[in-house]
Short mmCIF file of the C-alpha atoms (twelve columns), coordinates in Angstrom:
data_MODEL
# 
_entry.id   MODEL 
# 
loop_
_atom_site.group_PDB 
_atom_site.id 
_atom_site.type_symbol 
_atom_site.label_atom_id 
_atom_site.label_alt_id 
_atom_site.label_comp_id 
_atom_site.label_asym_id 
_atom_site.label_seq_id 
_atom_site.Cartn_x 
_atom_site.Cartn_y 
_atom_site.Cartn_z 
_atom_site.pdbx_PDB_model_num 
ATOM 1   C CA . UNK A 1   78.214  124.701 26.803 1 
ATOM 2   C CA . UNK A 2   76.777  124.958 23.456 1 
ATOM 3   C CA . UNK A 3   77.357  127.891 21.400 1 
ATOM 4   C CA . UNK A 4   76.730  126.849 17.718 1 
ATOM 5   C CA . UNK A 5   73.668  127.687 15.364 1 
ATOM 6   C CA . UNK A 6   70.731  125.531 15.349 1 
ATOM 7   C CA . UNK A 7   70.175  123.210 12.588 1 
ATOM 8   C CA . UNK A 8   72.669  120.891 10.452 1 
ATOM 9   C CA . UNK A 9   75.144  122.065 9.226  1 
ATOM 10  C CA . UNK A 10  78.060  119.740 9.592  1 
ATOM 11  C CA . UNK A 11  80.670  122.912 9.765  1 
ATOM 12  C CA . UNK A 12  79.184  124.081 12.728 1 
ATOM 13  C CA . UNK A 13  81.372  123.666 15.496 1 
ATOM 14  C CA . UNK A 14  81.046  123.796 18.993 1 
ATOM 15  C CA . UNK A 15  83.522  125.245 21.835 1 
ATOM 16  C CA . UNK A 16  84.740  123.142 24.567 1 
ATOM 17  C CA . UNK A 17  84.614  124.267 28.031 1 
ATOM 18  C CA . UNK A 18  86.395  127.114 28.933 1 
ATOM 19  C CA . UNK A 19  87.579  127.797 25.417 1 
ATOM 20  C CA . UNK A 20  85.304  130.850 25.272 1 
ATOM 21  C CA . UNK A 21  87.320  132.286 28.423 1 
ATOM 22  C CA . UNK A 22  90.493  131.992 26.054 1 
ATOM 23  C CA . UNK A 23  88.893  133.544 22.978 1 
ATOM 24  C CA . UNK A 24  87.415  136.674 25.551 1 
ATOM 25  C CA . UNK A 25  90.541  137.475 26.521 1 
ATOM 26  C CA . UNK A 26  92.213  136.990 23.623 1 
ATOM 27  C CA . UNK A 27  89.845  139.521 21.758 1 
ATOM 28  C CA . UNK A 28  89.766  142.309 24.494 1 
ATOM 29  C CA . UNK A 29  93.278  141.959 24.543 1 
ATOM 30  C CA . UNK A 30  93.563  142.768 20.960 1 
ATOM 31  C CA . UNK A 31  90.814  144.954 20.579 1 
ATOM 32  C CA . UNK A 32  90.759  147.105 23.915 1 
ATOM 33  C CA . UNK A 33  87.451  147.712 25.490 1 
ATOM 34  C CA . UNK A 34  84.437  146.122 24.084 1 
ATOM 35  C CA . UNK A 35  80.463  145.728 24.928 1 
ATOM 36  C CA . UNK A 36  79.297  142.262 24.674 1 
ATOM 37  C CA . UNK A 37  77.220  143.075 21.702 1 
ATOM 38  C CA . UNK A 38  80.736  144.166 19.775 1 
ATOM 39  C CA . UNK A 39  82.804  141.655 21.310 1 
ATOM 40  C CA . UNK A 40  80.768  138.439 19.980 1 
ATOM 41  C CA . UNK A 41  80.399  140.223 16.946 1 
ATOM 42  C CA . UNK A 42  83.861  140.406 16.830 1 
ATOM 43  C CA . UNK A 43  84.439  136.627 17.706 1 
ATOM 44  C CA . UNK A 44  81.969  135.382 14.995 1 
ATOM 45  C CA . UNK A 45  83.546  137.879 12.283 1 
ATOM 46  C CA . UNK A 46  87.094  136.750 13.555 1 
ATOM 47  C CA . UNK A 47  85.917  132.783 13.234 1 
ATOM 48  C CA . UNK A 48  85.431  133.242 9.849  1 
ATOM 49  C CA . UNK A 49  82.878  129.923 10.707 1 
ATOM 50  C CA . UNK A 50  80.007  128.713 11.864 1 
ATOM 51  C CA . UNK A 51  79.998  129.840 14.896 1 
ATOM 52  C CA . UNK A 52  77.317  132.051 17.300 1 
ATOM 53  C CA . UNK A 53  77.500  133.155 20.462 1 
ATOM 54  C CA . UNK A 54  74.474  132.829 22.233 1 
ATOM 55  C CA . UNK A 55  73.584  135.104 25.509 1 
ATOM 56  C CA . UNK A 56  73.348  131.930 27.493 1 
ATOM 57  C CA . UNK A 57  76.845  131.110 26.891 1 
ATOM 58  C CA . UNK A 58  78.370  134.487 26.406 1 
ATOM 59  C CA . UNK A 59  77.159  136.414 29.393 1 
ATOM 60  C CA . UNK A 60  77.911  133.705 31.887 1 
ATOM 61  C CA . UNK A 61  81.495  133.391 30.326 1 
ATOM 62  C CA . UNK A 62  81.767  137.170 30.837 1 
ATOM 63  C CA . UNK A 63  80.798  137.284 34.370 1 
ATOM 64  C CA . UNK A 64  82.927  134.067 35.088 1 
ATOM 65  C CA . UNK A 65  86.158  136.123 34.027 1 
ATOM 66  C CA . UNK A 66  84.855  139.350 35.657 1 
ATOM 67  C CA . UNK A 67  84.639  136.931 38.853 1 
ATOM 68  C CA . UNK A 68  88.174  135.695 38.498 1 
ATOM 69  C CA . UNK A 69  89.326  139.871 37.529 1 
ATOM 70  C CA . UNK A 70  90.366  138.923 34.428 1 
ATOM 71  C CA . UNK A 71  88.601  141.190 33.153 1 
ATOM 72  C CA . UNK A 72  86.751  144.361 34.106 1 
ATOM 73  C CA . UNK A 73  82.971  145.546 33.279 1 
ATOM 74  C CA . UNK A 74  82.329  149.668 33.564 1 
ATOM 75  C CA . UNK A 75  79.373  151.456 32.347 1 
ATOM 76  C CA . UNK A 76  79.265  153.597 29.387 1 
ATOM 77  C CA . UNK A 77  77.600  154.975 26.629 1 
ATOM 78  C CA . UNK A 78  77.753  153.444 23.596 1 
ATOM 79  C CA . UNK A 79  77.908  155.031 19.754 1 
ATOM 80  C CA . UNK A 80  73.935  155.511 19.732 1 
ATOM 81  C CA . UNK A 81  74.316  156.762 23.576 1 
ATOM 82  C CA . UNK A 82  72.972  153.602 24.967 1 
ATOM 83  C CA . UNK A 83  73.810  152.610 28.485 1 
ATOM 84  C CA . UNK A 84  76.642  149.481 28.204 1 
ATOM 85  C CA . UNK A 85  78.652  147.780 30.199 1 
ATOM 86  C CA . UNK A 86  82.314  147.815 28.327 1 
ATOM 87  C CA . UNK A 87  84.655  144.908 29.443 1 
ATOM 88  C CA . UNK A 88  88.426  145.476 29.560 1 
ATOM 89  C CA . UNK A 89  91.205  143.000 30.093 1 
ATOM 90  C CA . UNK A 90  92.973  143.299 33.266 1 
ATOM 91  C CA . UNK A 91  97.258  142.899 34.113 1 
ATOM 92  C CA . UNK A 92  95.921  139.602 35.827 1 
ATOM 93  C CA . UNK A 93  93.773  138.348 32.442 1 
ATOM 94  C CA . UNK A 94  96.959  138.594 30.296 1 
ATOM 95  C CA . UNK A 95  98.732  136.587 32.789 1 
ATOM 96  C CA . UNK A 96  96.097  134.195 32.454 1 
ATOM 97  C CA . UNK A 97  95.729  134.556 28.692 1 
ATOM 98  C CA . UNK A 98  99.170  133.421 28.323 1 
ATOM 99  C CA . UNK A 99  99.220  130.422 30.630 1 
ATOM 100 C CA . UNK A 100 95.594  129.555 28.886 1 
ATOM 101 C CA . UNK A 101 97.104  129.932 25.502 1 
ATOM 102 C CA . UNK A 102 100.063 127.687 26.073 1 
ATOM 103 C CA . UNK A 103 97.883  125.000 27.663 1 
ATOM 104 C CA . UNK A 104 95.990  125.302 24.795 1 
ATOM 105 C CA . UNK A 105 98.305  124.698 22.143 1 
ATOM 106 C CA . UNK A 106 99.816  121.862 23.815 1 
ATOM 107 C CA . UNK A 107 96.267  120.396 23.967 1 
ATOM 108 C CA . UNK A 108 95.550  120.798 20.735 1 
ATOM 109 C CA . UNK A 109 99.057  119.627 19.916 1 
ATOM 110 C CA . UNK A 110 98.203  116.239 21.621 1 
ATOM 111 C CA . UNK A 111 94.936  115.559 20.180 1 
ATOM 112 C CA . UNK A 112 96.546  116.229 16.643 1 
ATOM 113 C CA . UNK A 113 98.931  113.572 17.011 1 
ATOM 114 C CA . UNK A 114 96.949  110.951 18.544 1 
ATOM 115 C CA . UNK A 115 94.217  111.576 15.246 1 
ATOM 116 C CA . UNK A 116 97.477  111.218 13.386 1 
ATOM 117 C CA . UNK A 117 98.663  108.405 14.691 1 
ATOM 118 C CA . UNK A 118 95.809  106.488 15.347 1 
ATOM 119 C CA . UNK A 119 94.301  106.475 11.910 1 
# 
């Protein structure tokens, strides 16, 4: 899955699978309801980085979690009364947000000490 902006720059950085699952639900969970539009808005604001979301990663992520009811799409109207389908976290997306999370950080705890220690 590649979800970085075209061209060189070495600070680009791209997501590993199933990391953008983790950063969805992590954002809806902090920032309620959100459009797609908004929410990778959000992410790339957030990142403070390099970093784009691209509708051929972002959309499939979305339905992927709305598949597993992590999360939840309804229609509504958005601030300029377009039509948009607003994704929620769900009871069962926190639960998964938190075993995600931990797995996560133990991950990245790993791969930090083997770059440590085998340098």
């Amino acid at each position: 899955m590649t979800t970085r902006k075209t061209g060189k720059d070495p600070q680009t950085v791209e997501l590993l699978q199933g990391t953008l699952d983790l950063i969805i639900l992590r954002a809806l969970e902090t920032m309620g309801p959100q459009h797609a539009y908004g929410l990778a808005a959000r992410i790339e604001t957030v990142a403070d980085h390099p970093l784009t979301l691209k509708q051929g990663s972002l959309y499939p992520a979305l339905i992927r979690c709305e598949q597993k009811r992590w999360i939840k799409g309804t229609w509504q109207k958005t601030e300029s009364n377009r039509d948009a389908k607003y994704y929620a976290i769900t009871s069962s997306g926190r639960r998964a947000l938190e075993t995600q999370a931990d797995s996560w950080r133990r991950l990245a705890s790993l791969v930090e000490k083997l770059l440590v220690n085998e340098g």
